[in-house]
N, C-alpha and C positions, 0 to 999 in steps of 0.2 A: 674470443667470445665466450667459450667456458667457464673462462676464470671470471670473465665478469660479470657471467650469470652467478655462479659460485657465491661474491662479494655481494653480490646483489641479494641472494639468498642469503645468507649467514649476516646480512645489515636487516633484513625482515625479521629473524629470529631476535636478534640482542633486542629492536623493538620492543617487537610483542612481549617479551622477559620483561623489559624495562617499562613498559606502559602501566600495569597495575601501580607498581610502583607511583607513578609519574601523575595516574589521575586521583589515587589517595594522600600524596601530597599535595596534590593542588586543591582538593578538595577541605584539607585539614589544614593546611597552611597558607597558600596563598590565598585563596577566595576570603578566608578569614580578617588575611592582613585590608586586603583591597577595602574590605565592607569595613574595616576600622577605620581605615585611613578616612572614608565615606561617612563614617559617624563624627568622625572627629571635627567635622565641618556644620552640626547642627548642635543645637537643644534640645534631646531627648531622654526620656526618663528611663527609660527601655523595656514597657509597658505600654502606654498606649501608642496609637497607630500616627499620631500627630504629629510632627518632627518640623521643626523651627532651623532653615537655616541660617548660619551666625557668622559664618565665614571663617575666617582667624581667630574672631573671638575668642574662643574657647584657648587659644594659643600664647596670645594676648594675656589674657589675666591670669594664666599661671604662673608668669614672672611676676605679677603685683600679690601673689600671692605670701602669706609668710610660710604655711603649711606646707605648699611645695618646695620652695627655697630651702627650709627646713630637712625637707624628705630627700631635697636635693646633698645637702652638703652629707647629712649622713651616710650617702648611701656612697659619695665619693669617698669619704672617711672609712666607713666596713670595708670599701671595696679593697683601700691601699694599703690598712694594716694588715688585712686576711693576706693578702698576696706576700707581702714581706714574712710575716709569720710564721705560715701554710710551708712555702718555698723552701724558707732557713732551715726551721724542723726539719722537712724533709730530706734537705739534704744533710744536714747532720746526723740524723737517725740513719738512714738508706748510708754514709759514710761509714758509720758504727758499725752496720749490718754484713758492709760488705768487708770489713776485717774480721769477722768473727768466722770460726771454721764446723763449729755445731750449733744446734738449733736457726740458726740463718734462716729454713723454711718454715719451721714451727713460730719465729718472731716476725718472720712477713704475713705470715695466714692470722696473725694476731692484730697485728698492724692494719690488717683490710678488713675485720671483722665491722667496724663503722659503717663500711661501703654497702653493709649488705641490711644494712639495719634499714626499717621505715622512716619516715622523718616524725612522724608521730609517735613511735617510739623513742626515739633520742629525747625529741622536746620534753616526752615524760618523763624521762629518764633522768633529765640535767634539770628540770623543773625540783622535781623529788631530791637530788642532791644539793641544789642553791636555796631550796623550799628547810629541807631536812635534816639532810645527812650535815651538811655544813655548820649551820647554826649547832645541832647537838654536838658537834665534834669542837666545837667553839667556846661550851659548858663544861666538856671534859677536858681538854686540855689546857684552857685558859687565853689563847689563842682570837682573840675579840675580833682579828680580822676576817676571820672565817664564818662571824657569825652578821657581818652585814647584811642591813637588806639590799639585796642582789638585785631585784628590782623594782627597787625603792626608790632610786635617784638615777636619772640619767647619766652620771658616769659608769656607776656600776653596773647599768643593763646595758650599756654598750660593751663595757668588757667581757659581760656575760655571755654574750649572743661569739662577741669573737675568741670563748675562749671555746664553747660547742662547736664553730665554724671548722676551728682547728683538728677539734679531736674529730670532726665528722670528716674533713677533708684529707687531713693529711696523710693517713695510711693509701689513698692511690697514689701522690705524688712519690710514696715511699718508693713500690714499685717502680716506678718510671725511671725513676734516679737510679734507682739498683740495677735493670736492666742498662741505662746508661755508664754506670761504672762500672761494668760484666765486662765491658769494650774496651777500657780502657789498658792499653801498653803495658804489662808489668817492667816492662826496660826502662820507660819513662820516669815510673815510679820507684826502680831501684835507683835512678841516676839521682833523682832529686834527694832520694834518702842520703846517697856519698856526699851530696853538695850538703848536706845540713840541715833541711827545713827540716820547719818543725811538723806536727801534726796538721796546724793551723793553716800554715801554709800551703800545705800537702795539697788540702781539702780547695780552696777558695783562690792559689793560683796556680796549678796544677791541675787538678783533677776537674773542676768546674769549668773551667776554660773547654776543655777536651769534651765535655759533655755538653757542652752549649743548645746542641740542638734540642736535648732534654729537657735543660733549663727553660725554653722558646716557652715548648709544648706546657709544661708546668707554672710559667707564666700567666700565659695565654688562659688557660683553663682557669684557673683562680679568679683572672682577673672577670671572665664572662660568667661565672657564676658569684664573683662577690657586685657586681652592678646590677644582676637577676635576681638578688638574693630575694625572695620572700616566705621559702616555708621555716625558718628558724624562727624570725619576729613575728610572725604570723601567729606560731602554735606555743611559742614562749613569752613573749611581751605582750603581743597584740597592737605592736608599735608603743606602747610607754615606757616609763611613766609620760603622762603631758604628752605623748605622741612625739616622747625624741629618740624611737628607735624606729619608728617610722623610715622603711626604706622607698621607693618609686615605685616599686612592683606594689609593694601593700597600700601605699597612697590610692593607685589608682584599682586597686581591687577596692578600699573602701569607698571610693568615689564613686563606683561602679554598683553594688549591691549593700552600701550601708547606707549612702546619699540619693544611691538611683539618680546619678547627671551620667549617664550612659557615656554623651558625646564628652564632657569633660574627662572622663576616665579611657576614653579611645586617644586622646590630645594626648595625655599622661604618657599613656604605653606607647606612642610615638614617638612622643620626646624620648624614652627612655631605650626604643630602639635604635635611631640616631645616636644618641649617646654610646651604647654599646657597641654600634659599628663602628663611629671616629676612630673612640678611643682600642678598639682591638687593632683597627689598621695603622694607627698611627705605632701601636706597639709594635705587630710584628714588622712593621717597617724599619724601626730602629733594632728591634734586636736581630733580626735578616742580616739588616749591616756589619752588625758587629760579628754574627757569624760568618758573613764573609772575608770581615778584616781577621778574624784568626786562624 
């Protein structure tokens, strides 16, 4: 009876711990999502007090729409090159890092200095150099590709966005990977060195294998912030030229506070949460597997 007074007592305390918790996330996230999900089903401008419900509607015409389709495929596109990109960098740098025997710390604290940067800063930052620094470096050295307009043409502000994406991302995956190859067998890796690979191999069937679960995590991460993606196009294109760097997250912020369709921009963020769930669980589902099968 003590002990189960005891359990009984010490299940009241993790509670009450866990309850602030419990009602400022429900307060900040769930109640938020609910009354989206709620908007998402009428015609509202998200001003006045009158609200039209439309049903599906609003669900409805974002497939006949070209602007979303549009916002759609880009935002699949940011999403896959950032993740292959982000990933390979990183582990090829974090590979680098972790054969080297000085500065190691001083190149990782280099490497993360992005992480710690504002995103308004960065945008300034890369604006000023694809604005700037580039084109004049373009005039001095003769160099014509450097002084494109960056975003001018929708090829080019698509590379643009993914080439900030990288430098902003990839100093955490650096870490991740580095703390993953910290673990790794030095026996494994003198065995493979007598067998012959090369460097190449060393890295990508050797050493990545062994770190898989790093790889998941580094995936996984990329992948939910290149399908969220919208303070890059936001503070750098503003979605152009023509609205083709327009990703879903910024579709429906402009649908929301440049158009005022309230309820079409809550359908937006829906679809795009759906989307973001599939496709993470459909991920760690497959790479799960494959960490099992090694």
């Amino acid at each position: 009876m003590k002990k189960r007074n005891a359990y009984k007592r010490e299940n009241l305390w993790l509670i009450a711990f866990a309850l602030p918790a419990l009602i400022l996330f429900t307060l900040f996230v769930i109640y938020p999502f609910v009354k989206g999900i709620h908007y998402s089903f009428y015609d509202w401008d998200g001003i006045s007090p009158d609200m039209t419900f439309v049903g599906f509607s609003n669900y409805t015409k974002m497939f006949k729409n070209e602007h979303f389709l549009s916002a759609l495929w880009f935002t699949f596109k940011f999403a896959v090159v950032t993740v292959i990109t982000q990933n390979l960098g990183a582990l090829i740098i974090a590979n680098l890092l972790d054969n080297l025997t000085r500065f190691k710390n001083l190149l990782r604290g280099i490497f993360f200095v992005p992480n710690v940067l504002p995103g308004v800063i960065v945008a300034f930052i890369w604006s000023f150099i694809f604005t700037k620094v580039l084109p004049t470096a373009a005039s001095q050295t003769g160099l014509e590709v450097l002084g494109i307009s960056w975003f001018g043409q929708p090829d080019t502000a698509f590379w643009s966005t993914v080439i900030v994406a990288f430098w902003l991302g990839t100093g955490y995956l650096v870490i991740i990977y580095l703390a993953g190859l910290s673990t790794v067998d030095t026996n494994v890796i003198e065995a493979a060195q007598i067998d012959g690979a090369n460097s190449r191999q060393m890295l990508f069937r050797i050493k990545a294998p062994l770190i898989l679960s790093a790889v998941i995590i580094g995936i996984f991460l990329t992948t939910m912030n290149g399908l969220k993606q919208f303070e890059i196009v936001f503070l750098m294109t503003k979605g152009g030229p023509y609205r083709s760097t327009e990703t879903l997250a910024l579709l429906s912020y402009n649908t929301a506070y440049i158009r005022y369709n309230f309820g079409q921009a809550a359908a937006q963020a829906i679809i795009l949460f759906v989307l973001v769930a599939l496709v993470t669980m459909l991920q760690l589902g497959v790479m799960k597997g494959k960490e099992v099968e090694s």
